[in-house]
Backbone bond lengths (Angstrom), bond angles and torsions (degrees), N, CA, C in turn:
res aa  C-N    CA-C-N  psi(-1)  N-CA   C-N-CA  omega(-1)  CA-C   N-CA-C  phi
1 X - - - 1.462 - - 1.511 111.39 -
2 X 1.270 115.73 -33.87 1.585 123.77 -173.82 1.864 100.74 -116.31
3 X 1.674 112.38 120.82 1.781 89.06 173.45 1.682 104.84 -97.62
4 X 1.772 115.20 15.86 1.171 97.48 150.51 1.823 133.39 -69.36
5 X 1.080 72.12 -31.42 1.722 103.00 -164.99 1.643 104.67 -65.86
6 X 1.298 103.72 -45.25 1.682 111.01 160.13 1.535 126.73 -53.18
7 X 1.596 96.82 -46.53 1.721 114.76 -178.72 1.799 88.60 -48.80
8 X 1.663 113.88 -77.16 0.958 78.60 -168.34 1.450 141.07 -127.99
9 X 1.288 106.89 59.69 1.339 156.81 143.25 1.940 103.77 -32.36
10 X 1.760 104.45 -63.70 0.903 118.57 176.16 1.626 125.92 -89.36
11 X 1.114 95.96 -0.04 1.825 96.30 -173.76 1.271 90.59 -98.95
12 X 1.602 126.82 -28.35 1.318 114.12 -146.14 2.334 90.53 -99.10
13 X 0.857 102.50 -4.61 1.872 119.10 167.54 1.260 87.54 -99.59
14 X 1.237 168.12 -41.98 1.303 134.84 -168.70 1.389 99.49 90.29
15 X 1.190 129.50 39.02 1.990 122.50 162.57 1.178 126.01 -121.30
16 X 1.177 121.88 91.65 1.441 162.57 -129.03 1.808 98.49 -109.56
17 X 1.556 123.98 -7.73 1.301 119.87 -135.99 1.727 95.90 -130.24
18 X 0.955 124.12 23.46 1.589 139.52 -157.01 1.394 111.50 -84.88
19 X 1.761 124.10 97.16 1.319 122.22 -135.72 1.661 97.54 -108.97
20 X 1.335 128.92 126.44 1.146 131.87 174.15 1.586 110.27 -48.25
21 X 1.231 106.19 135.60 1.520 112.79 157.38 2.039 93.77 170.87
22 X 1.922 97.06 -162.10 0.989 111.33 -165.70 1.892 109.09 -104.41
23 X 1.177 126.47 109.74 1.544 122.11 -158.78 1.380 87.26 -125.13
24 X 1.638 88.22 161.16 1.964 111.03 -157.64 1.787 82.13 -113.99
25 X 1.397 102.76 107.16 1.863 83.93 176.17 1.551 87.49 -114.16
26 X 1.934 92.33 -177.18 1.631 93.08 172.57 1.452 110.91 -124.32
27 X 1.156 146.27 -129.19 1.623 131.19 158.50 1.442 91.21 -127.50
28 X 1.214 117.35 -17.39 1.994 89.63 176.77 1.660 91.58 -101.67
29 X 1.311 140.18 42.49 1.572 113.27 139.27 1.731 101.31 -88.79
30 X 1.371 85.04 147.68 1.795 100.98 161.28 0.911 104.56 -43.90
31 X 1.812 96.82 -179.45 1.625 115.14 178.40 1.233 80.81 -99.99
32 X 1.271 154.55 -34.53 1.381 140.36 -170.07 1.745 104.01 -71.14
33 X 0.835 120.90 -31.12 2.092 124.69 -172.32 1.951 81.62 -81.40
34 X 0.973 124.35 -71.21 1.810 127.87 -176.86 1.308 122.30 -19.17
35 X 1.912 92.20 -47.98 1.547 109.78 -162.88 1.951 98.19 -78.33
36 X 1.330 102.87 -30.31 1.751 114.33 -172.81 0.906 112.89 -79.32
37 X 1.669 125.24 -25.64 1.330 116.07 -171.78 1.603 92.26 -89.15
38 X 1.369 147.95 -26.69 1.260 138.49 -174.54 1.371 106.88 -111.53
39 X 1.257 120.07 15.57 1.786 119.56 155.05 1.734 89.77 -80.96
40 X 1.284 132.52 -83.45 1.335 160.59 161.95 1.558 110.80 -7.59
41 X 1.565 99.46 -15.03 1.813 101.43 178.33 1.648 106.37 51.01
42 X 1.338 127.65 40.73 1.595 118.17 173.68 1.392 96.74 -80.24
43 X 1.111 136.12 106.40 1.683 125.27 168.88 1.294 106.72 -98.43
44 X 1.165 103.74 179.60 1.878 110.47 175.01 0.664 126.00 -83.16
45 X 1.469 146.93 110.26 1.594 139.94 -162.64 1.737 100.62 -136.20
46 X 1.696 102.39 157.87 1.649 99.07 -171.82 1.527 72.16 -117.08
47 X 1.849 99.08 172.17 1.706 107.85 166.32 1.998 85.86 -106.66
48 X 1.097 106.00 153.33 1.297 105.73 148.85 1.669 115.92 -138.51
49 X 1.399 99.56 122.19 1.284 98.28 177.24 1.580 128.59 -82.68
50 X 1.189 125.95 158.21 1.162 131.69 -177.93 1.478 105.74 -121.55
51 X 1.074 142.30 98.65 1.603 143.84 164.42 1.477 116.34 -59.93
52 X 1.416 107.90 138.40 1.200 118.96 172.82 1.539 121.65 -61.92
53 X 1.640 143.49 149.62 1.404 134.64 178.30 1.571 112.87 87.89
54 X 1.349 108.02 -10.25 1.328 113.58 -174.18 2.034 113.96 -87.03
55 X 1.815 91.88 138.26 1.305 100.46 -179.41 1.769 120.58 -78.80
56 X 0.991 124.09 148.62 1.776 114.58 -173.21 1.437 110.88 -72.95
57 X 1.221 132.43 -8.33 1.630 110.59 159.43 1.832 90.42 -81.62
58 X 1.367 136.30 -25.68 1.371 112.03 -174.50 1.530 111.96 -79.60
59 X 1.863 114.82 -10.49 1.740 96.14 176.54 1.887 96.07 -92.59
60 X 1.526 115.78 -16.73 1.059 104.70 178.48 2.005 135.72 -57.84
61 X 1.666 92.32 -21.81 1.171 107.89 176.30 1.765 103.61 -94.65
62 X 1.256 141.39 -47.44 1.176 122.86 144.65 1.667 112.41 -6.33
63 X 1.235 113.96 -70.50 1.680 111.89 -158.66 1.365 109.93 -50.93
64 X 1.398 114.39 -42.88 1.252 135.09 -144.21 1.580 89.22 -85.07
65 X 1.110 127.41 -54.87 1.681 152.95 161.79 1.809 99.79 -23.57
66 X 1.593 111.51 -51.68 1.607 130.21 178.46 1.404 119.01 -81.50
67 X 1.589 116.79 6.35 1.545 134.64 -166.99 0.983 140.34 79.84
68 X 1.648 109.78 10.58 1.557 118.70 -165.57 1.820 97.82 -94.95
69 X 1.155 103.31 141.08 2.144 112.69 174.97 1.788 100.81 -62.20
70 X 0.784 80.47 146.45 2.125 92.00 163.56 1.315 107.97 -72.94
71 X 1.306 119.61 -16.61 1.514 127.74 164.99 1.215 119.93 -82.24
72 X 1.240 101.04 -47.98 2.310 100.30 171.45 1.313 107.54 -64.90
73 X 1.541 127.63 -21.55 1.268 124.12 -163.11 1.808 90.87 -86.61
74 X 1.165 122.67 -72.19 1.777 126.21 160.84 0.997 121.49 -7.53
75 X 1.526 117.11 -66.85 1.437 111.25 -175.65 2.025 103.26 -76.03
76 X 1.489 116.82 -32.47 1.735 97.77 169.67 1.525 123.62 -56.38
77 X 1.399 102.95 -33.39 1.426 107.11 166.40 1.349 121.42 -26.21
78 X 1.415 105.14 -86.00 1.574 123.15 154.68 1.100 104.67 -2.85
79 X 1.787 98.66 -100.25 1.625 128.37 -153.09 1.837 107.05 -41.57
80 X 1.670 126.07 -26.83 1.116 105.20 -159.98 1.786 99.41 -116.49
81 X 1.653 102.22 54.49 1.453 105.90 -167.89 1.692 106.30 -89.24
82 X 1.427 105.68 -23.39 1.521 126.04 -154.03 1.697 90.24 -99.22
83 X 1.479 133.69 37.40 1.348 160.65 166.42 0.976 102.45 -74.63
84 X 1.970 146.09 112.08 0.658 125.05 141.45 1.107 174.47 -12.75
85 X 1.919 101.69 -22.58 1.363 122.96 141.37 1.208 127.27 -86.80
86 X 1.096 85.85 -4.57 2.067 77.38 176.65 1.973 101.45 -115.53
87 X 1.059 129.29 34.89 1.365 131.87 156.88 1.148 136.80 -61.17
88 X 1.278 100.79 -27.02 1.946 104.75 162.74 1.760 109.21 -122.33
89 X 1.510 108.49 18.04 1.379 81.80 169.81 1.543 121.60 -104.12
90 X 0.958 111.67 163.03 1.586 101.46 -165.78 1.726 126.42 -80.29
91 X 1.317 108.17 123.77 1.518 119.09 -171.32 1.772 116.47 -27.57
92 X 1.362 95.34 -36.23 2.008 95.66 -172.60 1.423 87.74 -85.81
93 X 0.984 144.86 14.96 1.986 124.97 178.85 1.497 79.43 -108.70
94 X 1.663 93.99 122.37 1.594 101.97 167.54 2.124 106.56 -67.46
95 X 1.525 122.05 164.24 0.921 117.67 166.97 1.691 143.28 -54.91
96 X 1.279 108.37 6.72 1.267 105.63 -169.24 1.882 121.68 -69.19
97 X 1.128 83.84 147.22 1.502 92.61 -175.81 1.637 102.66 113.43
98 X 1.148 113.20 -42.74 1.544 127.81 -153.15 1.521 94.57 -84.98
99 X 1.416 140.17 -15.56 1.572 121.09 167.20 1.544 121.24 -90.02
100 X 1.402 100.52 103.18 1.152 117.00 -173.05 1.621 141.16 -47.13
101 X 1.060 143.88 97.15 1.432 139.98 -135.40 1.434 84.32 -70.02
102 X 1.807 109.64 142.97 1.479 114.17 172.91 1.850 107.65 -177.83
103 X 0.857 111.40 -175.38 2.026 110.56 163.40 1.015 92.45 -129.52
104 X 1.443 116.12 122.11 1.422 162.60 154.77 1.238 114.99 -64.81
105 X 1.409 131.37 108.59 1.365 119.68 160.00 1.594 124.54 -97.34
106 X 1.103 110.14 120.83 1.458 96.98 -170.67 1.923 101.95 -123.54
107 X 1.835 114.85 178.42 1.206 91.97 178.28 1.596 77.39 -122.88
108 X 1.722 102.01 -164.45 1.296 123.79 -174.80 1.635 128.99 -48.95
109 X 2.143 89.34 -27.94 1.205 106.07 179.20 1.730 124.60 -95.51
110 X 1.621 110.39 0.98 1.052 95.72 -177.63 1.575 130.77 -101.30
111 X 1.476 107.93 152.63 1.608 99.98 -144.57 1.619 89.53 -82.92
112 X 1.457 107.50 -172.90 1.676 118.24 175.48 1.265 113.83 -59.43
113 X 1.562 118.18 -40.03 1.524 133.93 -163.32 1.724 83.75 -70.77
114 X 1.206 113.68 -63.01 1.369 87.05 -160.66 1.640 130.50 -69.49
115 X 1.207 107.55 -17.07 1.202 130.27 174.53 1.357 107.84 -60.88
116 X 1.479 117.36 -55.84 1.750 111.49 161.63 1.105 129.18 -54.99
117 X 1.211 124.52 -21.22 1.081 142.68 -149.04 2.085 96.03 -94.79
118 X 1.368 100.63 -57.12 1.832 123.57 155.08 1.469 93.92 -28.47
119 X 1.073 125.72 -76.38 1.409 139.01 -168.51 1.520 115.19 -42.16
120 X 1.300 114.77 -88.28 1.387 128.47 150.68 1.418 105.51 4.06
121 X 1.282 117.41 -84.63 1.599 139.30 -160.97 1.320 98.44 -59.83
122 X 1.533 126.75 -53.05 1.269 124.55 -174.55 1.467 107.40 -60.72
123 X 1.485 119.11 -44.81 1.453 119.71 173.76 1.597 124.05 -44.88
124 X 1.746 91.12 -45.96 1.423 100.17 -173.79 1.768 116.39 -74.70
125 X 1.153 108.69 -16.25 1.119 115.39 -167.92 1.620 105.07 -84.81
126 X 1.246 124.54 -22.30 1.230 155.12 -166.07 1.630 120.46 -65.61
127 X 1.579 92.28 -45.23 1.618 125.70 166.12 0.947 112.99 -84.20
128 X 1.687 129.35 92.68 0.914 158.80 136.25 1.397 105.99 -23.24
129 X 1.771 123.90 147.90 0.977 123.78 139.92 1.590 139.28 -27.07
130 X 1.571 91.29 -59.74 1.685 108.51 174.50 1.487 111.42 -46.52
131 X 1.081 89.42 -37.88 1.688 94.23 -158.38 1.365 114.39 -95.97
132 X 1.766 114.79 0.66 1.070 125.06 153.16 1.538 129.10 -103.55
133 X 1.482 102.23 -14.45 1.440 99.59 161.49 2.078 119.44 -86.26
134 X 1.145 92.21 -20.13 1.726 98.71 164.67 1.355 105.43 -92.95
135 X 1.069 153.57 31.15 1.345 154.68 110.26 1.505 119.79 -44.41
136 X 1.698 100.18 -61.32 1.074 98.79 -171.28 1.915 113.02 -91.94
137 X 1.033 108.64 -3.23 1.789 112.42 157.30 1.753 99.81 -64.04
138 X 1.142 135.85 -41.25 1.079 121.93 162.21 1.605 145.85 -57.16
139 X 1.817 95.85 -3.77 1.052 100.09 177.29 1.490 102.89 74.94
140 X 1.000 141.06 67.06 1.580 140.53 171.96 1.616 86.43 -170.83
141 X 1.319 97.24 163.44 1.734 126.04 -175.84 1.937 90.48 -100.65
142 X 0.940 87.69 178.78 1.513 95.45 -177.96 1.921 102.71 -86.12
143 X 0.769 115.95 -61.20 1.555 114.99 162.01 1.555 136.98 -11.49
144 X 1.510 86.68 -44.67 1.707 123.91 -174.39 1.481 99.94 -93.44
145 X 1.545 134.06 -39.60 1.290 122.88 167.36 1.439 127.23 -90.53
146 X 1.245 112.22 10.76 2.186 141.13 165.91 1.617 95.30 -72.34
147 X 1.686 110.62 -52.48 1.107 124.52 -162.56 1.725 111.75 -68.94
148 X 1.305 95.26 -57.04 1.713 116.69 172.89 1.856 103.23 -59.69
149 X 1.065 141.29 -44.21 1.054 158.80 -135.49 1.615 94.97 -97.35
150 X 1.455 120.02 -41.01 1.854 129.03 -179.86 0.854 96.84 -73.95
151 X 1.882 136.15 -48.70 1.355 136.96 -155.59 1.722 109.20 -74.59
152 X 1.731 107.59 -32.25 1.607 108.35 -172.03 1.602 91.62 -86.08
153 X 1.053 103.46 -22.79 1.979 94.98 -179.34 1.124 127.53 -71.50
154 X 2.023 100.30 -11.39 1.829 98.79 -169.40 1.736 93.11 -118.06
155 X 1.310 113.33 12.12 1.320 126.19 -175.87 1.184 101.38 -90.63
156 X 1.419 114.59 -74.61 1.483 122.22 165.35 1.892 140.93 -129.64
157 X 0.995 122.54 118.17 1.488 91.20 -159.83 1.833 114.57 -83.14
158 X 1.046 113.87 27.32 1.461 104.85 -173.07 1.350 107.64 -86.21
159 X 1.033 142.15 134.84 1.642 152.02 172.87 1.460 119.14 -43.52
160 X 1.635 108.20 -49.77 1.317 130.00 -173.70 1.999 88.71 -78.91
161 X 1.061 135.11 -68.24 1.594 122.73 -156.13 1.419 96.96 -76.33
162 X 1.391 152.32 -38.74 1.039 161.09 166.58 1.393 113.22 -27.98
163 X 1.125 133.07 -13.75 1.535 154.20 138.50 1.156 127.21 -87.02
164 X 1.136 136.83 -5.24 1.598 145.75 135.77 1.566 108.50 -63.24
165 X 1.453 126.04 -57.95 0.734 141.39 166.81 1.595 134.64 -32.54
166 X 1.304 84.92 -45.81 1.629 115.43 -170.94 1.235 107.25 -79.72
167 X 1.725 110.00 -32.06 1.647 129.68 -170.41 1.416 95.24 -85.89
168 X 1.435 127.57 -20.72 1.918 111.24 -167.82 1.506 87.82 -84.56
169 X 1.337 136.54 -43.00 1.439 140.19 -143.25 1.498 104.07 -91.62
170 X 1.622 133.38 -44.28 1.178 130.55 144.71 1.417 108.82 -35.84
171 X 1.312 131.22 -73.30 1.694 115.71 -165.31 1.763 109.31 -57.67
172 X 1.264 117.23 -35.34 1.328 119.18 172.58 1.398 122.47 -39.41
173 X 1.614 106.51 -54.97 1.555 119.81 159.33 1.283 103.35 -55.40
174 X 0.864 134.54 -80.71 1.684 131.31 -166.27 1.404 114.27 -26.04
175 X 1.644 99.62 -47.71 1.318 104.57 -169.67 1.692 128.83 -78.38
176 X 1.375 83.90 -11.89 1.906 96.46 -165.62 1.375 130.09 86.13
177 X 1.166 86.14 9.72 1.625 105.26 179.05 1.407 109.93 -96.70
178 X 1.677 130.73 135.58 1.145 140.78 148.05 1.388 130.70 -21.25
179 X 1.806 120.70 113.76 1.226 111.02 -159.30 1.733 108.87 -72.87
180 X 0.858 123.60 4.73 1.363 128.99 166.59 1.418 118.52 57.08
181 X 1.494 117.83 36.66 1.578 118.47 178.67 1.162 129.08 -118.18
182 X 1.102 108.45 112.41 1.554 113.23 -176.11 1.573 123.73 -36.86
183 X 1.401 100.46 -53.22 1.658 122.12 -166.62 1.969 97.23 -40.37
184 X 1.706 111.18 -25.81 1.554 113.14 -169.52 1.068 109.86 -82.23
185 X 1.499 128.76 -12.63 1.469 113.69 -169.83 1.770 85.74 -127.52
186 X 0.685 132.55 -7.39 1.901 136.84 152.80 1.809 93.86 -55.45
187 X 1.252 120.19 -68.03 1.510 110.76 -170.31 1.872 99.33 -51.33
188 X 0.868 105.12 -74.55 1.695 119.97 -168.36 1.824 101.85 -36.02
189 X 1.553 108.64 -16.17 1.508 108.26 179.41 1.724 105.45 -101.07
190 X 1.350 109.00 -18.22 1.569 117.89 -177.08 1.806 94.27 -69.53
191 X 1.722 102.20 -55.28 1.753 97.78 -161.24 1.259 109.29 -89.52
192 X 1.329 114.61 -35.84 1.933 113.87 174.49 0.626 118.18 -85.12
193 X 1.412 130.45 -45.65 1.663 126.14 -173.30 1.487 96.64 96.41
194 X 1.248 112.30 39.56 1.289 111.13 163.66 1.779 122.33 -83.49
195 X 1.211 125.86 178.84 1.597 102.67 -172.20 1.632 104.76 -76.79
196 X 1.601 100.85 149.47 1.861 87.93 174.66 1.394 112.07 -104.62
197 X 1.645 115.45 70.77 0.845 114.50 169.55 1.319 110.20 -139.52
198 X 1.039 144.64 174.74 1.798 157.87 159.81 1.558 108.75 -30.81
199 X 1.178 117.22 -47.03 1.288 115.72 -165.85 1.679 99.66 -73.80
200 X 1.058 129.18 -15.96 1.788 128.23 -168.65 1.465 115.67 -50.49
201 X 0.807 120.60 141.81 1.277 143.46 -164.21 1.765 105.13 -106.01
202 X 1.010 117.81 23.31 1.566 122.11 163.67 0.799 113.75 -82.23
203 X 1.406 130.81 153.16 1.301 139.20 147.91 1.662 128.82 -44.18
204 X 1.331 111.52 -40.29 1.644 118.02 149.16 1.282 130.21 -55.97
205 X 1.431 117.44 -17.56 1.219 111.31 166.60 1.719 149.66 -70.56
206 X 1.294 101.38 67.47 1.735 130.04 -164.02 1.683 100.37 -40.73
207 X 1.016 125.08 -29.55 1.247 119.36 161.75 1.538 132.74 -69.46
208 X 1.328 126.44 -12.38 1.465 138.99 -177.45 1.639 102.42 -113.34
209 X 1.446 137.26 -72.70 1.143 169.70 -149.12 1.946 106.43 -87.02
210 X 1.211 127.49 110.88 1.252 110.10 166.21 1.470 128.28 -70.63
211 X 1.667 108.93 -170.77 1.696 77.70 -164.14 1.298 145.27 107.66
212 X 1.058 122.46 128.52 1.675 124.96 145.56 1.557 125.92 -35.33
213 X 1.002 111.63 123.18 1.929 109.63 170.34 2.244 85.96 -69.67
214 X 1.677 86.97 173.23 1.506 99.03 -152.43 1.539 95.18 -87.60
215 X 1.270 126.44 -6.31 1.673 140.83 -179.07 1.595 115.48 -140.29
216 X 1.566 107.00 155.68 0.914 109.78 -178.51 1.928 110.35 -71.47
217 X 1.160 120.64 159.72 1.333 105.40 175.61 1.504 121.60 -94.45
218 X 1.152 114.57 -28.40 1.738 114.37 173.11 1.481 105.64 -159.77
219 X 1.397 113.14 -175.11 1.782 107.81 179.67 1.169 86.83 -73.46
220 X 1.584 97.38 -172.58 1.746 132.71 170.07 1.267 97.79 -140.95
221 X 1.974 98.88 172.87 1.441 123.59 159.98 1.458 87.22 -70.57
222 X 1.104 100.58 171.95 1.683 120.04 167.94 1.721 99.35 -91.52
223 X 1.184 131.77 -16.72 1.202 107.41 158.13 1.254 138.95 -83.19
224 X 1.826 95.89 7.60 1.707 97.38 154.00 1.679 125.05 -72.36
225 X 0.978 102.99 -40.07 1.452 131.15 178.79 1.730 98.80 -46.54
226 X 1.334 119.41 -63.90 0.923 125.81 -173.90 1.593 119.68 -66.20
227 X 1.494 112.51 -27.17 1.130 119.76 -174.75 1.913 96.14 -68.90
228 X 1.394 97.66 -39.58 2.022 97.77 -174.45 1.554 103.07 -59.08
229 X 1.049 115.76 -47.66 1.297 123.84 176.02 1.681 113.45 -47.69
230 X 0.648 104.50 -79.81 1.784 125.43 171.31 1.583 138.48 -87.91
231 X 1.777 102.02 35.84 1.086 123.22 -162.93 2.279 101.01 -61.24
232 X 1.581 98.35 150.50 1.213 90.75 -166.29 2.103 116.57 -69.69
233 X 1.145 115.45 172.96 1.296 94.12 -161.18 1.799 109.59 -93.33
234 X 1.294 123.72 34.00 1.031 124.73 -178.12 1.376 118.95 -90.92
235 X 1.261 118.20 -176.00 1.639 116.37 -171.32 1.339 120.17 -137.62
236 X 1.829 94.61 58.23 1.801 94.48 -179.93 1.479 109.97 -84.54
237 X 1.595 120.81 -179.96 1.265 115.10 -171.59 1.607 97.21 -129.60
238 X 1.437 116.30 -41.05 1.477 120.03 159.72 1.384 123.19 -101.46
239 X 1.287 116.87 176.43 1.628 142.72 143.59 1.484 142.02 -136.04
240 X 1.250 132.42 156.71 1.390 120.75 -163.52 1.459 92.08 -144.74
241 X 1.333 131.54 131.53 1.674 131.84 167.90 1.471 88.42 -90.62
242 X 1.368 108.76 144.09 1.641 120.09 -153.48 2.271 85.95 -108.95
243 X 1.079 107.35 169.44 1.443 108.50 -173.03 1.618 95.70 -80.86
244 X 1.299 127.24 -3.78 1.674 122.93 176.70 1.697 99.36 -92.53
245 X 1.259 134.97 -13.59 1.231 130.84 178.75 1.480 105.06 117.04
246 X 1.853 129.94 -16.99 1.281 124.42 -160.15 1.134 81.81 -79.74
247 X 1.638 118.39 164.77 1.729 144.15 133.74 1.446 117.16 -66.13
248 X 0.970 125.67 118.49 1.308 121.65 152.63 1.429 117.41 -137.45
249 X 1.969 85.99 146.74 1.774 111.27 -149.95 1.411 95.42 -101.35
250 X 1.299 113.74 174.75 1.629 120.49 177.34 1.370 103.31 -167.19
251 X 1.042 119.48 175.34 1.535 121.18 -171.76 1.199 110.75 -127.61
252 X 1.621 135.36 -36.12 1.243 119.67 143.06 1.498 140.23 -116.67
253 X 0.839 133.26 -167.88 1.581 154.73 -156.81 1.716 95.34 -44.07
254 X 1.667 105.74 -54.33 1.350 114.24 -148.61 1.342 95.46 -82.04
255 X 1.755 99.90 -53.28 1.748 97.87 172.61 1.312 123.60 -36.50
256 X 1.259 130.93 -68.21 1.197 145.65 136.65 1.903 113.40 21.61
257 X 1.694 108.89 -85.63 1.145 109.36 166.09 1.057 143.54 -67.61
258 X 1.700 114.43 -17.40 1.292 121.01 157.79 1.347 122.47 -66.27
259 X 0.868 126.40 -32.81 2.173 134.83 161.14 1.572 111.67 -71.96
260 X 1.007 142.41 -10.26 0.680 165.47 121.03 2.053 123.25 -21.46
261 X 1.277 99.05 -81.49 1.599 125.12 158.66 1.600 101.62 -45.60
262 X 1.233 117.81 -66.05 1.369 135.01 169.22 1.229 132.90 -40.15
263 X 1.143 98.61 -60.78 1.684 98.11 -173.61 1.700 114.18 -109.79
264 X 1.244 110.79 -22.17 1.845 115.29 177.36 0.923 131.60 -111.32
265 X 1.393 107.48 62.08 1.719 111.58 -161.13 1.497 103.98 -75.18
266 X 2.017 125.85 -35.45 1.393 116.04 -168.79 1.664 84.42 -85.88
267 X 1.585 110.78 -63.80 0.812 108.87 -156.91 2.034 129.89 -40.32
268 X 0.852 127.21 -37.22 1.265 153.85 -175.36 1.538 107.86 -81.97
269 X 1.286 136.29 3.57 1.324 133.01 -169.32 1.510 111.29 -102.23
C-alpha cells in the first residue's frame, strides 16, 4: 500500500537483490511474500503452445486466443523475414510450415516479433547438420524437405512409420510419379476453397499435378523432418491408414487394394 513502507521494509531485512520484471501480486500477500516473490525474480510468464500438424491461420488464431492483435501478428510476419532461415525463401510464400511446434514461454511484455522470432530459432536450431546433409542425399534442397516434411506429418504422426512413409513419397519423386496425397489438396480446400476433392485443379493437389505443392502445408515434429532425411531403406510404392489407426504399406497395385478392402472400410469411403 505504501512503496515507502516497502523501501524500507526491505532495507531494514537487508534485500538488496530485487529483480526487475513483470509480477502477478495479490493485496492480501504480505510485504514479506511481495518482497520474496521479487527478490526470487518469479515473474509472470504464460506457456503458449504451438501443436504440431497445424495450419498458420490455425497457429494464427491460437496467438490471438494468447492476446496477440491479427495486426501485431502481420506486422511480425514481416519483421522476422530477415531470419536466417528464411534468407532464401521467397518473400510472396507466406510462412507456413516454418512455426515450429514447441512451449513457448513468454511474459506480458513480449511482443509477436519476438515470439516468432523464439520460434524461428527454435526451428532453426532444430536442423541439425545430419539432418541437413541427409536432406540433401535425398536430392531435395532444404525447402523441398519443409515441404515433404508437412505432408508426412499430416499423413501420419508416428516417428517410427513416418519413415516408411517418407520412403514411399521419396521413390514417388524419383520415379515421376504423382505424390498421391490427399492431405495436399484437403489444405488448398481448408485456405482457398478449392474443391476437396481429387479432381481440383490446384496446385496442391498431389494427386493430379506431379511434384511438390508450391508450400509447405502445416508444421511438423522434427521427426518428420528427420524421417525425409533418413527415410527407411525399403521399397514400398503405396500406403493406406487402416480405420484402427495402423498404416499399411504394399509394394504393388494389387497389394495396395487388397489392404485397402481390408483395413479401410469407414475410413476410405
Amino acid at each position: 500500500r505504501s512503496s515507502q513502507a516497502f523501501t524500507i521494509y526491505v532495507r531494514l531485512n537487508g534485500i538488496n537483490n530485487l529483480q526487475a520484471g513483470t509480477y502477478r501480486l495479490s493485496s492480501s500477500d504480505s510485504t514479506s511474500d511481495i518482497a520474496s516473490t521479487i527478490a526470487d525474480g518469479k515473474v509472470t510468464t504464460t506457456n503458449v503452445l504451438i501443436s504440431p500438424g497445424l495450419r498458420l491461420d490455425q497457429i494464427i488464431a491460437l496467438l490471438i486466443k494468447d492476446g496477440y492483435t491479427k495486426d501485431d501478428i502481420d506486422k511480425a510476419l514481416v519483421a522476422v523475414r530477415d531470419h536466417p532461415l528464411l534468407i532464401n525463401y521467397p518473400e510472396t510464400k507466406r510462412l507456413e510450415g516454418y512455426l515450429y511446434p514447441n512451449t513457448y514461454q513468454i511474459d506480458p511484455d513480449t511482443s509477436a516479433e519476438n515470439l516468432l522470432r523464439s520460434v524461428l530459432e527454435s526451428f532453426n536450431n532444430s536442423i541439425t547438420p545430419e539432418i541437413r546433409q541427409g536432406i540433401t542425399d535425398q536430392g531435395l534442397t532444404l525447402e523441398q524437405g519443409i515441404i515433404l516434411a508437412s505432408i508426412v506429418q499430416k499423413e501420419v504422426s508416428d516417428p517410427k512409420v513416418q519413415k516408411t512413409v517418407a520412403q514411399v513419397f521419396i521413390k514417388r519423386l524419383r520415379d515421376g510419379s504423382v505424390l498421391g496425397s490427399d492431405v495436399t489438396y484437403k489444405y488448398a480446400a481448408a485456405q482457398f476453397g478449392t474443391p476437396d476433392n481429387p479432381s481440383s485443379d490446384s496446385p496442391y493437389n498431389t494427386r493430379k499435378f506431379l511434384g511438390l505443392p508450391p508450400t509447405p502445408i502445416a508444421n511438423f515434429n522434427i521427426s518428420a523432418l528427420k524421417a525425409v532425411a533418413n527415410p527407411t531403406a525399403t521399397t514400398y510404392n503405396y500406403f493406406v491408414a487402416g480405420d484402427d489407426g495402423t498404416t499399411h504399406f504394399a509394394t504393388t497395385l494389387e497389394q495396395h487394394e487388397a489392404n485397402v478392402a481390408k483395413y479401410c472400410i469407414k475410413g476410405c469411403q
